[in-house]
N, CA and C atoms as a LAMMPS dump frame, in Angstrom:
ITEM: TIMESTEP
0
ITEM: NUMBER OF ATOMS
399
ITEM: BOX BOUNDS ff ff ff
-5.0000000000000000e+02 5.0000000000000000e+02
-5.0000000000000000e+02 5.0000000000000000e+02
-5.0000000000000000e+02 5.0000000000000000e+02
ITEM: ATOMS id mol type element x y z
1 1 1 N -11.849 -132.711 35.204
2 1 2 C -13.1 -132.984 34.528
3 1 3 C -12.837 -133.2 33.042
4 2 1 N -13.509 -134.502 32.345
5 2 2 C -13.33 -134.568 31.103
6 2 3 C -14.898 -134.085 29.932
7 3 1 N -14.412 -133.832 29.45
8 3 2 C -15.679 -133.573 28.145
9 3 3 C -15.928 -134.624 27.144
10 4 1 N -17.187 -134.866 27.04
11 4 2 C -17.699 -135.087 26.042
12 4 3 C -17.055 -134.872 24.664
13 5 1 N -16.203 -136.047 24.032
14 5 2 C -16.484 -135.259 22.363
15 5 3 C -17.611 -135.475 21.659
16 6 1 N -18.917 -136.206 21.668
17 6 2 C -19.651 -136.138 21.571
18 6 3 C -20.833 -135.278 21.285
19 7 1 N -21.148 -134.719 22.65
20 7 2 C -22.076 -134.007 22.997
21 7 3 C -21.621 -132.594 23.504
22 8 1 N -20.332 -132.578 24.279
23 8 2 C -19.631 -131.811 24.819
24 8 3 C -19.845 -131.458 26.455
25 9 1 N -20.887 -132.943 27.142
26 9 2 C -21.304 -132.528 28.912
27 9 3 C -20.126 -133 29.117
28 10 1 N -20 -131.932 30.453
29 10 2 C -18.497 -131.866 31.587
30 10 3 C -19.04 -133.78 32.505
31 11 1 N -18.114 -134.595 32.337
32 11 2 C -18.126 -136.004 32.931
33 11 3 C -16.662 -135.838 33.986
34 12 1 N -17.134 -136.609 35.266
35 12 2 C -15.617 -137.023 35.782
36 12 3 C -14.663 -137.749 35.016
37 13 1 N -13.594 -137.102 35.429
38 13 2 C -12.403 -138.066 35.037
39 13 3 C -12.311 -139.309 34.451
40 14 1 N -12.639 -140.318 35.492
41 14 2 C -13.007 -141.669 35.487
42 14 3 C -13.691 -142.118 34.85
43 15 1 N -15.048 -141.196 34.381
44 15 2 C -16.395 -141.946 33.67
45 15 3 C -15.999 -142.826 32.318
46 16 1 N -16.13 -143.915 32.454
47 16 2 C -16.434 -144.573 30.449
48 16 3 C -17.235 -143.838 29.697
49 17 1 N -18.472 -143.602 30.128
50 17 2 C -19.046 -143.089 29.685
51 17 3 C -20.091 -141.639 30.047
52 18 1 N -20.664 -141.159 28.633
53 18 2 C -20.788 -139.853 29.001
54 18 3 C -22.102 -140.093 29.789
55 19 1 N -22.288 -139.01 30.677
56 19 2 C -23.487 -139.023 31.604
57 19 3 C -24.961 -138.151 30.688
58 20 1 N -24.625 -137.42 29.848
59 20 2 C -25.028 -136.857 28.982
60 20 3 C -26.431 -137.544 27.604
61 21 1 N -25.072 -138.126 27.049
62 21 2 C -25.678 -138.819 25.664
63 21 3 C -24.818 -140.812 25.768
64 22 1 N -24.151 -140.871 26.983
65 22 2 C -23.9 -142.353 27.102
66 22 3 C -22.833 -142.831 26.39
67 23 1 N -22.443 -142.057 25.261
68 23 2 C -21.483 -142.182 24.654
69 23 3 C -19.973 -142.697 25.401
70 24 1 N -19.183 -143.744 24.753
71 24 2 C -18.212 -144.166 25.479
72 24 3 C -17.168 -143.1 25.3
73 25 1 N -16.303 -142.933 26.39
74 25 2 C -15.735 -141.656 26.282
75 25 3 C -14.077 -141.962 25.806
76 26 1 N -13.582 -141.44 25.18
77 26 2 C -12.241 -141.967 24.801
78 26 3 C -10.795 -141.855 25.313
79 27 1 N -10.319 -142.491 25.684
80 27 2 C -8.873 -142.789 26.558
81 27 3 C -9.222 -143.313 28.143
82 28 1 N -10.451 -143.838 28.206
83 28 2 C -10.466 -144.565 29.752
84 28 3 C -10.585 -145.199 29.85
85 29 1 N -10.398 -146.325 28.865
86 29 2 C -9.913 -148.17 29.043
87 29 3 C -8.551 -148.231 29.55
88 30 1 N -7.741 -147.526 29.264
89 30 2 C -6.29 -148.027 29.63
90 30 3 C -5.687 -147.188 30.854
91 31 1 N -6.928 -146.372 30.994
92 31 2 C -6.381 -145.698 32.335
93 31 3 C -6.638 -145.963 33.487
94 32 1 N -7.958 -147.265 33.599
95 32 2 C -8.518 -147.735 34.35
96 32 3 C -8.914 -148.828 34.398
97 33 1 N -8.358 -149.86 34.835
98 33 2 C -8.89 -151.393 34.417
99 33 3 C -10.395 -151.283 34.597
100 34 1 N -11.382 -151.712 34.083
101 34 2 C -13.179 -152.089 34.974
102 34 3 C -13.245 -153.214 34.623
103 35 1 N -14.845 -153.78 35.523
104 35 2 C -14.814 -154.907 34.851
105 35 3 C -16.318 -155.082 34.127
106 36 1 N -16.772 -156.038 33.474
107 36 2 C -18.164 -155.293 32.705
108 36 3 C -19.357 -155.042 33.757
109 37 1 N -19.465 -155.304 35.242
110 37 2 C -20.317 -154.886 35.795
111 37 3 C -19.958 -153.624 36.101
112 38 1 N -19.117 -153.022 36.519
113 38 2 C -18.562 -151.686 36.563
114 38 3 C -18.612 -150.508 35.286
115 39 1 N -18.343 -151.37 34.382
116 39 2 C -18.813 -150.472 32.562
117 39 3 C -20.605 -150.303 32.333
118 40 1 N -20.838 -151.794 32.773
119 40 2 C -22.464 -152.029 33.342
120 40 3 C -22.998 -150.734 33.768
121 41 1 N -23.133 -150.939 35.083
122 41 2 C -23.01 -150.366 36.21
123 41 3 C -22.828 -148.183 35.935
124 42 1 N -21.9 -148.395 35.125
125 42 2 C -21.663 -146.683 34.841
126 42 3 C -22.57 -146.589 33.338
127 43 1 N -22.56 -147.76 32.987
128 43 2 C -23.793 -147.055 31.412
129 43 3 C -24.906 -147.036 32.114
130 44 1 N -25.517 -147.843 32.658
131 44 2 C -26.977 -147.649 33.076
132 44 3 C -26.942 -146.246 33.957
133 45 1 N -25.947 -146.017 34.891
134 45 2 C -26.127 -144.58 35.831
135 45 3 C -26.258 -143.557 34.921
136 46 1 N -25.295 -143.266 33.558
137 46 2 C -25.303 -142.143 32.346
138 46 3 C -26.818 -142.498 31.699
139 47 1 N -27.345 -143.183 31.507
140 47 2 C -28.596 -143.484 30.988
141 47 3 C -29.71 -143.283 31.706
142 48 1 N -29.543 -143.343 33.203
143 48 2 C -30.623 -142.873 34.274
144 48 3 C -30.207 -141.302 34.366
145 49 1 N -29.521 -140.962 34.377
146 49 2 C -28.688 -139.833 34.259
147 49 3 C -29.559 -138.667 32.819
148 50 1 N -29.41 -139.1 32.019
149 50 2 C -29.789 -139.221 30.678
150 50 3 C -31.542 -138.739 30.682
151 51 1 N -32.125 -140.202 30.859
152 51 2 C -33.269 -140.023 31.267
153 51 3 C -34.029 -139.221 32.304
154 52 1 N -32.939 -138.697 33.312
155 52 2 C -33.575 -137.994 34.18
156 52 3 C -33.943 -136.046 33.352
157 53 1 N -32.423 -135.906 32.982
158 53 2 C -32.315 -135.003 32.468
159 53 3 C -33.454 -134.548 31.239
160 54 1 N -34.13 -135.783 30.699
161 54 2 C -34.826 -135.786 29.97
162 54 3 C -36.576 -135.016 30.317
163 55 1 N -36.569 -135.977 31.425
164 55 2 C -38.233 -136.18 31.696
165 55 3 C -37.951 -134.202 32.344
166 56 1 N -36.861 -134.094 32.724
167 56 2 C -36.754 -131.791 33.304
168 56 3 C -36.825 -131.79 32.558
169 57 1 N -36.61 -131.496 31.129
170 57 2 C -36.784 -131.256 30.021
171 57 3 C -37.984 -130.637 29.7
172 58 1 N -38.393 -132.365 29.836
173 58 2 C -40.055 -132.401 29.737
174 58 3 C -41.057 -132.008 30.209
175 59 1 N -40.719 -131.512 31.538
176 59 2 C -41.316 -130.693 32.467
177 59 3 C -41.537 -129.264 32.49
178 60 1 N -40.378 -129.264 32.321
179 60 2 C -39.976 -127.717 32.005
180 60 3 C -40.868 -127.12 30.816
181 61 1 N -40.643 -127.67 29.685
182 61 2 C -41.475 -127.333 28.387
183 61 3 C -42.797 -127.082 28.603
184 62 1 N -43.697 -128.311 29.76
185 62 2 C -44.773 -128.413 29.831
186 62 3 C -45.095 -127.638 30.523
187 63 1 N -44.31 -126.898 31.879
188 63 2 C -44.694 -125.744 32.483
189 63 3 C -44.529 -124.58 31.783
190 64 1 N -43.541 -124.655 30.59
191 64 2 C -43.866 -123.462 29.868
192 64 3 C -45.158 -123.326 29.276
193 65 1 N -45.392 -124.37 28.752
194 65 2 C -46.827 -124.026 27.437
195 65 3 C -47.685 -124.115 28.496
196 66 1 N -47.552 -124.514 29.825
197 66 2 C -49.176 -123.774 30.761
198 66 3 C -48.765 -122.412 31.468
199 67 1 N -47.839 -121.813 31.1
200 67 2 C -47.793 -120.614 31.439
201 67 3 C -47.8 -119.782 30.392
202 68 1 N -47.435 -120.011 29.41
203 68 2 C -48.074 -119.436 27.722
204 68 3 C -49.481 -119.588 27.635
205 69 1 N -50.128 -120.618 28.034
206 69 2 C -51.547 -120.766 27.794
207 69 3 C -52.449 -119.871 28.684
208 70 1 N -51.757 -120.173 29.948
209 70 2 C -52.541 -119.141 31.053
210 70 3 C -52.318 -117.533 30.678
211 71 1 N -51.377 -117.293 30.503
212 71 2 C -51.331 -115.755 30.303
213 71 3 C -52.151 -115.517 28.617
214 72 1 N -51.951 -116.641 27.817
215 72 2 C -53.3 -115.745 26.759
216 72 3 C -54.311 -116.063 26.939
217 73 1 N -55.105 -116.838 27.697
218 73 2 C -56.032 -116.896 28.501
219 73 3 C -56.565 -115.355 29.206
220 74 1 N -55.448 -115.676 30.337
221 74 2 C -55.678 -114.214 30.704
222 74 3 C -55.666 -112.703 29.972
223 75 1 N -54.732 -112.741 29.147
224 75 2 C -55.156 -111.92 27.909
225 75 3 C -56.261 -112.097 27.018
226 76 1 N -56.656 -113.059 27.138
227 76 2 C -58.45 -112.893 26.054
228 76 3 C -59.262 -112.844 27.071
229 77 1 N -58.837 -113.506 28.052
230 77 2 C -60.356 -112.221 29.696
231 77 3 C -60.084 -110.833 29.37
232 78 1 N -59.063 -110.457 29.25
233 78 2 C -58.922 -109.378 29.845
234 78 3 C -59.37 -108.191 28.453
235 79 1 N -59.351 -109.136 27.495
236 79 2 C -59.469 -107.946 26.224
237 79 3 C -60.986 -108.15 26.348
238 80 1 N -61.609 -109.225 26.732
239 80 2 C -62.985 -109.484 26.76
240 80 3 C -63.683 -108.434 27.601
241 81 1 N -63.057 -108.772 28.785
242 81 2 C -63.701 -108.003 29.788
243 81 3 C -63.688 -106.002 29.278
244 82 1 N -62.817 -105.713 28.77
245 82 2 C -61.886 -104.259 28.491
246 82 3 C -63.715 -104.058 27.304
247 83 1 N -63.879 -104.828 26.427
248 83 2 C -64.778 -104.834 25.146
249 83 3 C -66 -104.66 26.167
250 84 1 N -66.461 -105.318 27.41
251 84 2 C -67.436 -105.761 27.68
252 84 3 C -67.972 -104.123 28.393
253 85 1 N -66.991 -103.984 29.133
254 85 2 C -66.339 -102.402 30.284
255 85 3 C -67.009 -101.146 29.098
256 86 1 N -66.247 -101.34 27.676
257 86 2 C -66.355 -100.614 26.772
258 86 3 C -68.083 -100.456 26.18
259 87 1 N -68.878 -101.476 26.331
260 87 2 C -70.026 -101.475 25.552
261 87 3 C -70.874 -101.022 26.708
262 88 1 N -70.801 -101.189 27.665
263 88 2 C -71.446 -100.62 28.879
264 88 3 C -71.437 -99.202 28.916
265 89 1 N -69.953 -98.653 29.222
266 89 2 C -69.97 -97.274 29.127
267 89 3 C -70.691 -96.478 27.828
268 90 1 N -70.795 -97.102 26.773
269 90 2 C -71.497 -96.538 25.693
270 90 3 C -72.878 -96.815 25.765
271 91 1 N -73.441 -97.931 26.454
272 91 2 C -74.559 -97.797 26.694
273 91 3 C -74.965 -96.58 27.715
274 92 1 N -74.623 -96.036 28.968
275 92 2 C -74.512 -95.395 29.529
276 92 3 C -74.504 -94.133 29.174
277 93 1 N -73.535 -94.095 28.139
278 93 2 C -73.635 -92.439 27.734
279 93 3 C -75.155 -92.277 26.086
280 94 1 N -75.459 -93.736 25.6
281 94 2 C -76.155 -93.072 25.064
282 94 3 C -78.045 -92.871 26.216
283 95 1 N -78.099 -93.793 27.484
284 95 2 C -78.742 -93.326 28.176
285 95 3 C -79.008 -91.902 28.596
286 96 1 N -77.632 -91.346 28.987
287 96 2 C -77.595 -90.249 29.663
288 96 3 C -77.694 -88.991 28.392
289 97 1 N -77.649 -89.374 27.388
290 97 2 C -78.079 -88.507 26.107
291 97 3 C -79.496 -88.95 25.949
292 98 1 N -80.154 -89.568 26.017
293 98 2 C -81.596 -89.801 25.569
294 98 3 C -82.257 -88.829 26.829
295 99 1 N -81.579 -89.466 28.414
296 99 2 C -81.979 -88.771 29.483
297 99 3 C -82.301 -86.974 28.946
298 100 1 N -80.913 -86.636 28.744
299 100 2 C -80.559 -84.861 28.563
300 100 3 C -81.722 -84.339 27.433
301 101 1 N -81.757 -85.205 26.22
302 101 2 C -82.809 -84.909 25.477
303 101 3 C -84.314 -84.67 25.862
304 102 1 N -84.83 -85.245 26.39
305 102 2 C -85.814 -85.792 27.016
306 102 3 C -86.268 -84.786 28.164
307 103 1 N -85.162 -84.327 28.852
308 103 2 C -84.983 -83.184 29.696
309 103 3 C -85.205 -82.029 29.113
310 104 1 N -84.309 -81.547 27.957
311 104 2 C -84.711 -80.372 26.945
312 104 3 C -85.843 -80.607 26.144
313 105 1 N -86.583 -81.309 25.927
314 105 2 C -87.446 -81.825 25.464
315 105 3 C -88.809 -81.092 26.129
316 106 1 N -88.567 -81.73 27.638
317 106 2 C -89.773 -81.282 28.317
318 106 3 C -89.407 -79.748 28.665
319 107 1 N -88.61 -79.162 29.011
320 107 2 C -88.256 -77.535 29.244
321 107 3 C -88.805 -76.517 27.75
322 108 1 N -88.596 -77.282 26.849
323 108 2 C -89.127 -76.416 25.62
324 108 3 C -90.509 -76.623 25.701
325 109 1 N -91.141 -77.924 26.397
326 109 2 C -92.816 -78.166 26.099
327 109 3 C -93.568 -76.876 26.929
328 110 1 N -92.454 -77.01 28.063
329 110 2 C -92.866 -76.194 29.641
330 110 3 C -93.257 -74.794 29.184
331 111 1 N -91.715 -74.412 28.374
332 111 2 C -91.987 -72.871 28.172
333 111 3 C -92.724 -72.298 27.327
334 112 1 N -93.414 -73.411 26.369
335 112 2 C -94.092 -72.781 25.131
336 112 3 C -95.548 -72.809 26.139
337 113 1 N -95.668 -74.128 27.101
338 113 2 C -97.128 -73.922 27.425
339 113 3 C -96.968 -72.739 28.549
340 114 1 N -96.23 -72.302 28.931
341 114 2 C -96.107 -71.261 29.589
342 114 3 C -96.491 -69.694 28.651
343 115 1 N -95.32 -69.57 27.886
344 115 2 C -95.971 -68.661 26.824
345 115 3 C -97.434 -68.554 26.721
346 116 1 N -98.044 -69.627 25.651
347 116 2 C -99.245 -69.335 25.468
348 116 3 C -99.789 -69.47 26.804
349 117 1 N -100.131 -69.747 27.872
350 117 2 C -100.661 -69.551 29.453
351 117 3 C -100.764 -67.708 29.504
352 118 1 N -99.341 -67.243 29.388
353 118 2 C -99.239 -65.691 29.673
354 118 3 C -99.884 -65.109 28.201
355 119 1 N -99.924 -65.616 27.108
356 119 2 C -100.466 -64.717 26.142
357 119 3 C -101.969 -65.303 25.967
358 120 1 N -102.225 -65.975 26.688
359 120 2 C -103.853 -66.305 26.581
360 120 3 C -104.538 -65.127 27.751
361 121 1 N -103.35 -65.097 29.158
362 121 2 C -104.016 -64.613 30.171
363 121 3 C -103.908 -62.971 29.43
364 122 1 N -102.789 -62.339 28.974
365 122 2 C -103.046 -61.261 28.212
366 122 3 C -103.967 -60.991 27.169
367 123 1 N -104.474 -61.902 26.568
368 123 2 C -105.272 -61.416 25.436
369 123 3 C -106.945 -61.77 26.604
370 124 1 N -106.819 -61.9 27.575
371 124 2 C -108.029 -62.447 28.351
372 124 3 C -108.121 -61.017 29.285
373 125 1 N -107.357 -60.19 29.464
374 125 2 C -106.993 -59.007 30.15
375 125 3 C -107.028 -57.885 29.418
376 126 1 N -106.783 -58.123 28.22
377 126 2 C -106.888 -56.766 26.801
378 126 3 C -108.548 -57.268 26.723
379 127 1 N -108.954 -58.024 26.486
380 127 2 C -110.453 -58.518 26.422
381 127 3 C -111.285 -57.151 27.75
382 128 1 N -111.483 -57.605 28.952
383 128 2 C -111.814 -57.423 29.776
384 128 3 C -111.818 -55.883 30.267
385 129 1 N -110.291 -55.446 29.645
386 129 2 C -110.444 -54.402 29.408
387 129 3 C -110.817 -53.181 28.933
388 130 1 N -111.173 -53.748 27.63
389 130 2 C -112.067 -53.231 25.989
390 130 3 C -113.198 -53.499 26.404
391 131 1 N -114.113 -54.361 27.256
392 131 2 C -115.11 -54.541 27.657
393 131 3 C -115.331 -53.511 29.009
394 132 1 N -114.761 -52.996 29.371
395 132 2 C -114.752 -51.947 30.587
396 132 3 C -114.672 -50.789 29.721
397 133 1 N -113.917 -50.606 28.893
398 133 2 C -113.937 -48.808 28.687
399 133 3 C -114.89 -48.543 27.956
């Protein structure tokens, strides 16, 4: 296998040129008679060669940045959703605090009208009584 001085891609032996960057490769005129459809013939294959390697390239990149895009995507759902999760539960707990209030609220109304209930019925019984003796 020969290298590239060029670029440095691994080419067969034989190649004129590099499969890589197309570049003519040096010491394989005299090691190999061709004829220009054959020099032809091997530049256009390094150049399809070339181009193929290119358009993966290109592919590749482009499946990266939609898999960069999708995952911060999915990371701004997910911080969205986490914010959304978050404002709920605080709604919730200040419900369940208005609830509890509201609850002690009415237990203090209960026991005071209770109180005065028993100190009305006592002072209605000290009455009744002072009126008997």
């Amino acid at each position: 296998m020969a290298f590239c001085t060029k670029c440095g891609v691994q080419n067969q032996d034989e190649a004129r040129f590099c499969k890589g960057c197309g570049a003519k490769m040096p010491g394989r005129a005299a090691a190999q008679p061709v004829t220009d459809d054959a020099a032809r013939r091997e530049a256009e294959e390094a150049a399809k060669q070339q181009a193929e390697e290119a358009a993966k390239q290109q592919a590749e990149e482009a499946a990266k940045r939609q898999a960069e895009e999708a995952a911060k995507q999915q990371a701004d759902e997910a911080a969205k959703q986490q914010a959304e999760d978050e404002e709920a539960a605080t709604r919730r707990a200040e419900e369940a605090a208005k609830l509890q209030a509201a609850e002690a609220a009415k237990r203090q109304a209960d026991e005071a009208a209770k109180r005065q209930a028993e100190e009305a019925a006592k002072r209605q019984a000290d009455e009744a009584a002072k009126r008997q003796a």
